[in-house]
C-alpha positions as a Python dict, from the first residue, in 0.01 Angstrom:
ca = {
    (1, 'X'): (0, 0, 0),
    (2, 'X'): (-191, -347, -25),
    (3, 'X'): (-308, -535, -334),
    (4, 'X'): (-704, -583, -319),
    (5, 'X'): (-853, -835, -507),
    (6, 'X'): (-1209, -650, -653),
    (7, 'X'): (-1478, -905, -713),
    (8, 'X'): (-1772, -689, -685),
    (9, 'X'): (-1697, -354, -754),
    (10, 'X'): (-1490, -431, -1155),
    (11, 'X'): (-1696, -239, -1395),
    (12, 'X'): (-1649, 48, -1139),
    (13, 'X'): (-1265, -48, -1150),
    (14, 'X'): (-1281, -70, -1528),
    (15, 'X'): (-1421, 256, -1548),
    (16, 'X'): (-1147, 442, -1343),
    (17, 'X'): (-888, 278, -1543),
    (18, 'X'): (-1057, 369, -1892),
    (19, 'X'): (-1017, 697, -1782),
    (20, 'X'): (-724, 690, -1624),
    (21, 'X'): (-556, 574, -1961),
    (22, 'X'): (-767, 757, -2200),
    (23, 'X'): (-596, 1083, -1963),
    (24, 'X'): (-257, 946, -2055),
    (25, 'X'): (-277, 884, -2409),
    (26, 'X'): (-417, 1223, -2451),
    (27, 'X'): (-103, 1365, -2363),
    (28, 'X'): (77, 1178, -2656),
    (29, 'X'): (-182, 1199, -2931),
    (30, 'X'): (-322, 1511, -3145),
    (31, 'X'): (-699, 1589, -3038),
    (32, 'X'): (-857, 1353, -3246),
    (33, 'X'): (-1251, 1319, -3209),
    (34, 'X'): (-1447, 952, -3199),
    (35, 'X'): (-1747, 990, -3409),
    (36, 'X'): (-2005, 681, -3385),
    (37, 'X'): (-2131, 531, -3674),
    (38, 'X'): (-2480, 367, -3760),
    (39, 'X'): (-2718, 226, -4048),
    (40, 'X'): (-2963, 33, -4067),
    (41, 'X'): (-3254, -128, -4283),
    (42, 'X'): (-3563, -160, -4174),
    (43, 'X'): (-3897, -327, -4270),
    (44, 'X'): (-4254, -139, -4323),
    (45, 'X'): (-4304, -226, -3977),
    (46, 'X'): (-3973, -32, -3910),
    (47, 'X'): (-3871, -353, -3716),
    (48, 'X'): (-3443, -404, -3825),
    (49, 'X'): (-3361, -605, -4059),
    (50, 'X'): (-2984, -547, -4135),
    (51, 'X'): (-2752, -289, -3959),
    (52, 'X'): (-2381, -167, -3914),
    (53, 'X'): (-2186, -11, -3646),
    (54, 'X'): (-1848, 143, -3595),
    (55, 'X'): (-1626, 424, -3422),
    (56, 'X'): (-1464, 674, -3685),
    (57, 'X'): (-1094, 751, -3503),
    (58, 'X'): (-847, 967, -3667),
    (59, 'X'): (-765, 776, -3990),
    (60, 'X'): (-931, 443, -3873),
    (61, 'X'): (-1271, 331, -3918),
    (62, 'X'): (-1304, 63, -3623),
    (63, 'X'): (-1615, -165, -3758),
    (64, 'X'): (-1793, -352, -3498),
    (65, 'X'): (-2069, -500, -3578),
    (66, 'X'): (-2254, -592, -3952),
    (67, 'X'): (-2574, -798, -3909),
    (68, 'X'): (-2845, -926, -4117),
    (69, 'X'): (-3127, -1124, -4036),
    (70, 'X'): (-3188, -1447, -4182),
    (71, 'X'): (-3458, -1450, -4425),
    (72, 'X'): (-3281, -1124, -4548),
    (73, 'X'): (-2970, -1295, -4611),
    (74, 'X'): (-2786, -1359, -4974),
    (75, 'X'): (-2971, -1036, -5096),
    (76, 'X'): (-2683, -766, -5077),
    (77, 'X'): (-2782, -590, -4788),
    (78, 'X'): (-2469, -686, -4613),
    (79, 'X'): (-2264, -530, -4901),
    (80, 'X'): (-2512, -225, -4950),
    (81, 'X'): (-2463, -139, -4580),
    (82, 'X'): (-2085, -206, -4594),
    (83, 'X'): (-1985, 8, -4871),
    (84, 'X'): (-2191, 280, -4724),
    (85, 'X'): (-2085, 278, -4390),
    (86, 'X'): (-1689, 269, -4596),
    (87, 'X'): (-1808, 579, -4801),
    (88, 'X'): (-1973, 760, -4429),
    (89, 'X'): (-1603, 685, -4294),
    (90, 'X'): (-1443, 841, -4585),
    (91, 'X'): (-1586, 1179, -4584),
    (92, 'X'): (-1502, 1228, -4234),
    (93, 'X'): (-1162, 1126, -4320),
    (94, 'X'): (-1096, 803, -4250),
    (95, 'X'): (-849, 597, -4436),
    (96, 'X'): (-856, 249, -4333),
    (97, 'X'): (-1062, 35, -4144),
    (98, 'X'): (-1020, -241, -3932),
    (99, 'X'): (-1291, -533, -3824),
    (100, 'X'): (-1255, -863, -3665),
    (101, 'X'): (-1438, -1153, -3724),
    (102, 'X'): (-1463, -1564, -3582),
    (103, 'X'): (-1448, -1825, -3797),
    (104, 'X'): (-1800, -1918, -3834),
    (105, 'X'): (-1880, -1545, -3917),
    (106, 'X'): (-1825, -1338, -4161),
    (107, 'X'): (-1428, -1414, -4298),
    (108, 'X'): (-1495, -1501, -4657),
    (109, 'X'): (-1795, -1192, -4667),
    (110, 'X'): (-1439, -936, -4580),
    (111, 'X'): (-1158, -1116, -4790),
    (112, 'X'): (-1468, -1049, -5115),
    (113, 'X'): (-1483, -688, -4997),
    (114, 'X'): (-1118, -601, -5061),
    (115, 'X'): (-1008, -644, -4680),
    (116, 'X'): (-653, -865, -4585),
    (117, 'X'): (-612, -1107, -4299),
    (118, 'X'): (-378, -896, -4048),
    (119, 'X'): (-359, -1127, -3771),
    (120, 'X'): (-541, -1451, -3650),
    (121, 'X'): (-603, -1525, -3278),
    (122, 'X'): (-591, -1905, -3281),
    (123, 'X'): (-731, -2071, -2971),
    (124, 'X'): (-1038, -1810, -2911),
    (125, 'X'): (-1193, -1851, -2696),
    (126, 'X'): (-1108, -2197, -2629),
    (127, 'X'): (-1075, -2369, -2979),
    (128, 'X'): (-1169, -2089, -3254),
    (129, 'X'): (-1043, -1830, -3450),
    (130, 'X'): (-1060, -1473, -3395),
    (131, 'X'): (-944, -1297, -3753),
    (132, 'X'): (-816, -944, -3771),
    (133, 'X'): (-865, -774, -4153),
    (134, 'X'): (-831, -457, -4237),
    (135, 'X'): (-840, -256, -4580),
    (136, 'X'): (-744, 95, -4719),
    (137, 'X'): (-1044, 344, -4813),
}
């Protein structure tokens, strides 16, 4: 046995431990399907203009990313695309979601939307905030 330090070679060494660990937990959790998530609106040039993303998990939605371009900003689209993306979740049985946010994104937007402040990374990456909220569907 030796200990290698891998430099080159890590998203190949990433990859065999994703697996590697998605193998184990499989043998402690029911089958429980990932289903990805995406909307989006778009402008006559079908160019996008606001989107959301997640992963659908057993009961969790896991939102990752909500964006809207600047000049579309302060016009709902944000809340249009969250509440639908909550309602997609819903119907394939989700019953809470979970999103995290840094301080100069989107807290407030969350906290308006019904979600609560589960944890705070302070520090991140070197002096920010990293917020954790989540809310029940």
């Amino acid at each position: 046995m030796k200990l290698t330090i891998e430099q080159d070679n890590q998203g190949d060494i990433a990859s065999f431990l994703s697996q590697k660990i998605i193998a184990f937990n499989h043998q402690h959790w029911q089958k429980t399907k990932k289903q990805s998530l995406a909307l989006t609106y778009r402008d006559d040039q079908n160019t996008i203009i606001a989107g959301v993303s997640g992963i659908t998990f057993g009961n969790w939605l896991h939102l990752e990313r909500l964006w809207v371009d600047e000049p579309y900003r302060k016009h709902g689209l944000g809340a249009k695309l969250l509440q639908e993306i909550e309602q997609q979740a819903t119907e394939l049985g989700c019953t809470q979601v979970l999103v995290d946010t840094l301080e100069f994104q989107a807290k407030p937007f969350y906290l308006k939307y019904g979600y609560n402040v589960e944890f705070e990374q302070r520090n991140y990456p070197l002096t920010g905030t990293r917020t954790y909220l989540t809310k029940p569907l």
